[in-house]
C-alpha positions in Angstrom: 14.9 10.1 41.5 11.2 10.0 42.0 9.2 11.2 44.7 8.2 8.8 47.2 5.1 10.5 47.8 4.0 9.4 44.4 2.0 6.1 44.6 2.4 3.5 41.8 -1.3 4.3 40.6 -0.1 8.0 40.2 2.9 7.2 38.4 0.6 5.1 35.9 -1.9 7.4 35.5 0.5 9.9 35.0 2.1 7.9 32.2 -1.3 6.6 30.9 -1.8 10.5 30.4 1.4 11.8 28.6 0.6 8.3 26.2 -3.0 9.9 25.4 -1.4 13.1 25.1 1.4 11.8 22.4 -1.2 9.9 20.3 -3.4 13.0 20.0 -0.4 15.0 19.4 0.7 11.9 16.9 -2.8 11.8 14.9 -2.9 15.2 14.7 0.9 15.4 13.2 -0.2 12.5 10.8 -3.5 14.6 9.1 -0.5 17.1 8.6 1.6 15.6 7.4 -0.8 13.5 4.9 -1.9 17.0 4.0 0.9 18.5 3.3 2.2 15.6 1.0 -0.9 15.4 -1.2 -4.6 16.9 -0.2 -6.3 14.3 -1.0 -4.3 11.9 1.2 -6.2 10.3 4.4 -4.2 9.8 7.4 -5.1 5.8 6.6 -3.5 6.0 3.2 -0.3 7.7 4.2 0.4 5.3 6.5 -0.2 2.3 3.9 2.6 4.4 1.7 4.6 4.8 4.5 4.8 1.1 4.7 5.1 0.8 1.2 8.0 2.7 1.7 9.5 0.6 4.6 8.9 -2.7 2.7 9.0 -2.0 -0.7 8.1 -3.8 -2.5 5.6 -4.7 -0.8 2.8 -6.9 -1.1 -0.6 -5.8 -0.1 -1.3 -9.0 2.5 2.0 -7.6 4.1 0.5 -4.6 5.0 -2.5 -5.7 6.1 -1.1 -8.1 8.2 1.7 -5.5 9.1 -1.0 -2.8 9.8 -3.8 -4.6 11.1 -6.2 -3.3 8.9 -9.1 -4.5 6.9 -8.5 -5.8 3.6 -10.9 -4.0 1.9 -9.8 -0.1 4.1 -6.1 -1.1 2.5 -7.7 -2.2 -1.2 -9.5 1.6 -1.1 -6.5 2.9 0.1 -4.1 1.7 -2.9 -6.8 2.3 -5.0 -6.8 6.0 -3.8 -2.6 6.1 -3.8 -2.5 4.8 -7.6 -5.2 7.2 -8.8 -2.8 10.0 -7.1 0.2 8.8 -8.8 2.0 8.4 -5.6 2.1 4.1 -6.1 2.8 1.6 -8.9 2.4 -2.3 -9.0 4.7 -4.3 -10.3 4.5 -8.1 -10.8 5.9 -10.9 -9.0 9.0 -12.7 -10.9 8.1 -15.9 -8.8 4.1 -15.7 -9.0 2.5 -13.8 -12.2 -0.6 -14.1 -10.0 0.3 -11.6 -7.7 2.2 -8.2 -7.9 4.3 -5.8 -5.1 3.2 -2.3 -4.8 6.4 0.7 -5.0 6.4 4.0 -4.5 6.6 6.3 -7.9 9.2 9.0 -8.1 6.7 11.6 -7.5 6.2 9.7 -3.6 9.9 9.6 -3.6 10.3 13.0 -3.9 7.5 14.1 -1.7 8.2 11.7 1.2 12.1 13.0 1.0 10.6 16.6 1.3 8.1 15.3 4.1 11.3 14.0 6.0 13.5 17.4 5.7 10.2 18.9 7.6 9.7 15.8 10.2 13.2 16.6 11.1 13.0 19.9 11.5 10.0 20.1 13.2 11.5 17.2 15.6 14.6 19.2 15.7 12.7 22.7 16.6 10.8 20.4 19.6 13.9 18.9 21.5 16.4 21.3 20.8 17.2 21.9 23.4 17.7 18.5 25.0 21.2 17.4 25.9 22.6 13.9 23.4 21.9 11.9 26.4 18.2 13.0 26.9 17.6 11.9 23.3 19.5 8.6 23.5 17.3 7.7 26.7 14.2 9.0 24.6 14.7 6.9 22.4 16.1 4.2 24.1 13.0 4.0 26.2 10.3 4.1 23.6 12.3 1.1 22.2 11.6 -0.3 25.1 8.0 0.9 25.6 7.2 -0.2 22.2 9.0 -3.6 22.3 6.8 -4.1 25.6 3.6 -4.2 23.7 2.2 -7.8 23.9 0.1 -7.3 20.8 2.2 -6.1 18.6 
């Protein structure tokens, strides 16, 4: 139930403030994580091989299109995930002209360590929530995130 002594503009600058609080907690969980699955990795790049990772193969217009990004910030960043051995190209069967980038076995074995620690540290922050708190979590940011009229 919530309080009717609340006003609307509360409640929404209430919500507009857990939202800043998530991404800074977010952005700051992404540098870590990028960290921790090579040092040299920018938060940028780890998010292109996440993608990689979603689509693959993928093709670099995807992601940048995907993403949002700038076509040269996602050229750097492949550059940067090739020279660290954590992305190969491979060329299209129906246009020589262009290739699909995949993730090497080295990315595949880091991201599946990466995952083992995004769960447990998810795990070690709701813990304590009952089955149904987490399915209305996540049912909700579903719904949050399906809201978004730019996306």
């Amino acid at each position: 139930m919530t309080d009717p002594t609340i006003s609307e503009q509360e409640l929404m600058l209430g919500i507009e403030a857990g939202i800043v609080e998530l991404f800074r907690s977010g952005r700051s969980a992404l540098r870590d994580y990028a960290k921790g699955f090579h040092p040299d990795l920018q938060p940028t790049g780890f998010n292109i091989l996440r993608m990689i990772f979603t689509c693959a193969p993928a093709q670099a217009s995807t992601i940048i299109q995907q993403m949002g990004l700038d076509k040269s910030a996602v050229s750097r960043q492949i550059k940067v995930l090739r020279d660290l051995g954590l992305v190969d190209t491979q060329p299209d069967p129906r246009d020589g002209r262009s290739s699909f980038l995949v993730p090497t076995p080295l990315a595949e074995e880091r991201m599946e360590v990466l995952r083992q620690r995004v769960k447990n540290d998810y795990r070690d922050r709701l813990g304590e929530w009952t089955s149904d708190d987490l399915a209305t979590f996540s049912a909700l940011l579903a719904r949050f995130n399906a809201s978004d009229p730019r996306a």
